[in-house]
C-alpha positions in Angstrom: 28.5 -42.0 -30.2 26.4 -45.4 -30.3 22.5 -44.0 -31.5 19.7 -44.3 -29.1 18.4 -47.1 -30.8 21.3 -49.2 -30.8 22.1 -48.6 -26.7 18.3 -50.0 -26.1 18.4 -53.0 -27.9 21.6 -53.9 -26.3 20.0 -53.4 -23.3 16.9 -55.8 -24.4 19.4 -58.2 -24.9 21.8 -58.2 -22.0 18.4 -58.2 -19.8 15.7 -60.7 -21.9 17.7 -63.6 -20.3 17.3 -62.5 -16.8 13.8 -61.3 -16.8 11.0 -59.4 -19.0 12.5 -56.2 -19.5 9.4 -53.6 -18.1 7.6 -51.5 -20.6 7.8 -47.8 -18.3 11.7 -48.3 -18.0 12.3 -49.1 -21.8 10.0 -46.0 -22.4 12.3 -44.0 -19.6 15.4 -45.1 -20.9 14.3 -44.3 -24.5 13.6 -40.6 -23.9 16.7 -40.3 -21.8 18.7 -41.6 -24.5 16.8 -38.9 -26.9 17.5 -36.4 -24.7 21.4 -37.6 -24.7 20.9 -36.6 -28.4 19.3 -33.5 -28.6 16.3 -34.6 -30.1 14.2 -33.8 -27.3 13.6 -30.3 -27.8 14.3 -28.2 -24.4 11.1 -26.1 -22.9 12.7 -22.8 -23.7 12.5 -20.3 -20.4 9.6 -17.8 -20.4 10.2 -14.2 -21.6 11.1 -11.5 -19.1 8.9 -8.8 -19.5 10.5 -5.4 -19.8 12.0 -3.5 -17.4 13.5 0.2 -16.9 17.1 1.0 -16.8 18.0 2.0 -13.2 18.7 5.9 -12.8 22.2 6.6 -12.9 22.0 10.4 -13.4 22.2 13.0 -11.1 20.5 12.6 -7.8 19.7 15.7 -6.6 16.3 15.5 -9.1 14.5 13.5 -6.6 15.0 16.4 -4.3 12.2 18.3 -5.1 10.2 21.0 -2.2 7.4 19.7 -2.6 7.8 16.0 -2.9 6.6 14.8 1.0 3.2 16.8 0.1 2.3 14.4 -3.4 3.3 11.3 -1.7 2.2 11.7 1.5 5.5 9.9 3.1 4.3 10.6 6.8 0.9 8.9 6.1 3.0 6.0 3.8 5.5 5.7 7.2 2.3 5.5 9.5 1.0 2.8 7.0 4.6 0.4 7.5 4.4 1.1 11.3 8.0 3.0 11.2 8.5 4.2 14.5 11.2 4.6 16.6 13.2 1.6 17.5 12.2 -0.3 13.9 14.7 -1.3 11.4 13.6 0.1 7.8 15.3 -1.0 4.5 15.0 1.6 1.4 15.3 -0.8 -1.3 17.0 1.4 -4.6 17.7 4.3 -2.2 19.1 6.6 -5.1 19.7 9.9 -3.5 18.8 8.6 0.2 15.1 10.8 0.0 13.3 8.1 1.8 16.4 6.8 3.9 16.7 10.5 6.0 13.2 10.9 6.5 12.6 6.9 7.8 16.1 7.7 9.9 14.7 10.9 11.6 11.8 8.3 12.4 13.3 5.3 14.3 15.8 7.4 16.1 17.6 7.1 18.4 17.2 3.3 18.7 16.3 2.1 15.0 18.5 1.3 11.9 18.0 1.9 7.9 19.5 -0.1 5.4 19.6 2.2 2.4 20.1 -0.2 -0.3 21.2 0.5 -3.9 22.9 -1.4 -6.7 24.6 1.7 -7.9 27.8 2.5 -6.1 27.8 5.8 -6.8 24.1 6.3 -5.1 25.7 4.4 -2.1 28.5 6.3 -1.7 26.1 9.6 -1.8 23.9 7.9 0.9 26.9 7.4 3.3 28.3 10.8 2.4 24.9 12.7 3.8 24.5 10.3 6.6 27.5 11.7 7.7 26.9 15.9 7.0 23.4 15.2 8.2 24.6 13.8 11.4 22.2 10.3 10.6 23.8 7.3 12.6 21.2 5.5 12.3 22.1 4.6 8.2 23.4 2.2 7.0 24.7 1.7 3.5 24.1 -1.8 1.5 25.5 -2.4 -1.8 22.8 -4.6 -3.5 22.6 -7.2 -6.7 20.0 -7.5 -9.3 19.0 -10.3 -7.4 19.8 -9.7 -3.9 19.3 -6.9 -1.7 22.0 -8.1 0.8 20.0 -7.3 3.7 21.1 -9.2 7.0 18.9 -12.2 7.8 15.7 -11.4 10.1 16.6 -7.7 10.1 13.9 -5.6 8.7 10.6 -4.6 10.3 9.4 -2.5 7.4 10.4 -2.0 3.4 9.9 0.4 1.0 10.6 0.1 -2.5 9.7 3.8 -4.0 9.4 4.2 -7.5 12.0 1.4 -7.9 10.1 -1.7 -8.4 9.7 -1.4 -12.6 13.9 -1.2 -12.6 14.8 -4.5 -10.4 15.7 -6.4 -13.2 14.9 -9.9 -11.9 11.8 -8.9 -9.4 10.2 -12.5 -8.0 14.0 -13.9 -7.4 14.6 -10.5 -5.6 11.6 -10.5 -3.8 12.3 -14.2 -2.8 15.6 -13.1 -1.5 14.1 -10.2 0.7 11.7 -12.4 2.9 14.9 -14.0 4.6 15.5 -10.5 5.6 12.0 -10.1 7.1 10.7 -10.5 11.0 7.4 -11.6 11.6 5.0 -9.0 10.2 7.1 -7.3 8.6 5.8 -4.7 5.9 6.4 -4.7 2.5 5.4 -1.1 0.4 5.9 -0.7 -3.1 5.0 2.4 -4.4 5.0 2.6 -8.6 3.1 4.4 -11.2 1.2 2.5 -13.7 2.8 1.9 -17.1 4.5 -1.4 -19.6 7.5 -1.6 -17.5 9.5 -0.1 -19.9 7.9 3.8 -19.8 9.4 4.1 -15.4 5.9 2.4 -14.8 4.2 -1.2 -14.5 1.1 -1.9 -13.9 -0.2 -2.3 -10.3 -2.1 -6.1 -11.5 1.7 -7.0 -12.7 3.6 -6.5 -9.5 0.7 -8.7 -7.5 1.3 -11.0 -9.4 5.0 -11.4 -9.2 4.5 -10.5 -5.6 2.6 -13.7 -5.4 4.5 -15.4 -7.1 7.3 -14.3 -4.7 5.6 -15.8 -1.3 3.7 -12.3 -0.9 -0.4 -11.5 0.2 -1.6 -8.4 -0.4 -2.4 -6.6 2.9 -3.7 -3.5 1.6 -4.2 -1.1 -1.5 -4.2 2.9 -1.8 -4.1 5.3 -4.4 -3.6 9.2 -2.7 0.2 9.0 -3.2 -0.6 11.3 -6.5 -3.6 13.6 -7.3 -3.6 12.2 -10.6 -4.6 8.7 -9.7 -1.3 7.3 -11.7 0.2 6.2 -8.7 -0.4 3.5 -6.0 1.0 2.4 -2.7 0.2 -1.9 -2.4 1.5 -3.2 1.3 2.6 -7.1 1.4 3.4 -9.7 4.2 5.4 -12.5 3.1 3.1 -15.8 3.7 
C-alpha cells in the first residue's frame, strides 16, 4: 500500500501544472487518506444502557385475581380511548392479560395485535383466542427491533411492564410510528428501577421516547398504591 504521504504529493505534482492545488481539498484528501490507514481513530458507538431479559417462564404468573384492581386497566383503556371499533396493539403480550381484556373492548368491530418476540407467548395468545372465543386477536411475531405491526394500523398501544426488556427501545419505537394513525396513543406502563432490576426509570424512557419522534401527552402515577409505578401516554410528533 503507497503511504498517505506519498499519494498526496503525487497528487501536488500531477496538479501544480494545471492550477494551484486548494488548501480545503489537500486538507480533505489528507484525512481521507488517514482514514484509508487507520490512523484516524473511529468515534466508538455510545453504550447501551442495561436492559432486562424478557420473561420466558411460565405465563400463567401474570394471571393474578387481583391484578385489574392495582392497575386500574379500565381507567388505563379509558385513558388510550379503546373503544369499540379501535385497533389496539399489546406490544410484549406474554400471556395475552392485556390482549383479552382490550378484545372484549373493541368488539365486535375492532382488532388487537398481540405482539410478542417469544414464540412460545405467541402461540399461547392464539391458543386462548381460540378457547376464549376472541376473533378479534390477532397474533404478531415481533423482533427486537420491530414490532411487525401493519402500516397505519393501530389507534392505541400499550406496552405493560415491557418497556425495560425491548432490547433496542428508540429503533423500536421508531419502527412503531409507521404503525400509528393520526392520534394515535402510545402507553407505557413500567416501574421505576436501573433497567436491569424489571424497572427503569420514568426520566429514562422520555427521553428515549423523544428521542424516538415521541411528546409526552400526559403523566399518572395510581397504577400501584406504592407510587413505584407510572403510566406516561405519547403521540408521535
Amino acid at each position: 500500500m503507497v503511504a498517505p504521504d506519498r499519494r498526496l504529493a503525487d497528487a501536488w505534482r500531477m496538479n501544480r501544472s494545471v492550477a494551484p492545488f486548494p488548501v480545503c481539498v489537500i486538507l480533505v484528501w489528507f484525512a481521507w487518506a488517514l482514514a484509508g490507514t487507520g490512523a484516524i481513530p473511529q468515534t466508538p458507538p455510545p453504550a447501551q444502557r442495561a436492559t432486562s431479559t424478557p420473561y420466558s417462564g411460565d405465563l400463567s404468573i401474570f394471571e393474578y385475581p387481583d391484578r385489574d384492581k392495582k392497575l386500574q386497566i379500565d381507567r388505563v383503556m379509558n385513558l388510550l380511548a379503546i373503544k369499540p371499533g379501535k385497533t389496539v396493539a399489546d406490544i410484549g403480550a406474554g400471556s395475552g392479560w392485556f390482549t383479552v381484556r382490550a378484545a372484549r373492548r373493541v368488539a365486535p368491530t375492532g382488532t388487537v395485535y398481540a405482539e410478542d418476540i417469544n414464540p412460545e407467548a405467541i402461540k399461547y395468545i392464539g391458543d386462548r383466542a381460540t378457547r376464549e372465543h376472541l376473533g378479534t386477536v390477532r397474533t404478531v411475531l415481533g423482533t427486537p427491533d420491530d414490532p411487525r405491526l401493519p402500516p397505519g394500523s393501530v389507534d392505541a398501544v400499550l406496552l405493560l411492564k415491557v418497556y425495560h426488556e425491548i432490547a433496542h427501545p428508540v429503533p423500536f419505537m421508531r419502527t412503531l410510528r409507521a404503525s400509528l394513525r393520526p392520534g394515535a396513543k402510545v402507553g407505557i406502563i413500567d416501574r421505576n428501577g436501573n433497567g436491569a432490576d424489571h424497572g427503569l426509570d420514568r426520566g429514562v424512557v422520555e427521553k428515549e421516547m423523544a428521542e424516538a419522534g415521541y411528546t409526552v401527552a400526559a403523566r399518572y402515577d395510581f397504577t400501584k398504591a406504592d407510587g413505584q409505578d407510572y403510566f406516561l401516554v405519547f403521540v408521535a410528533r
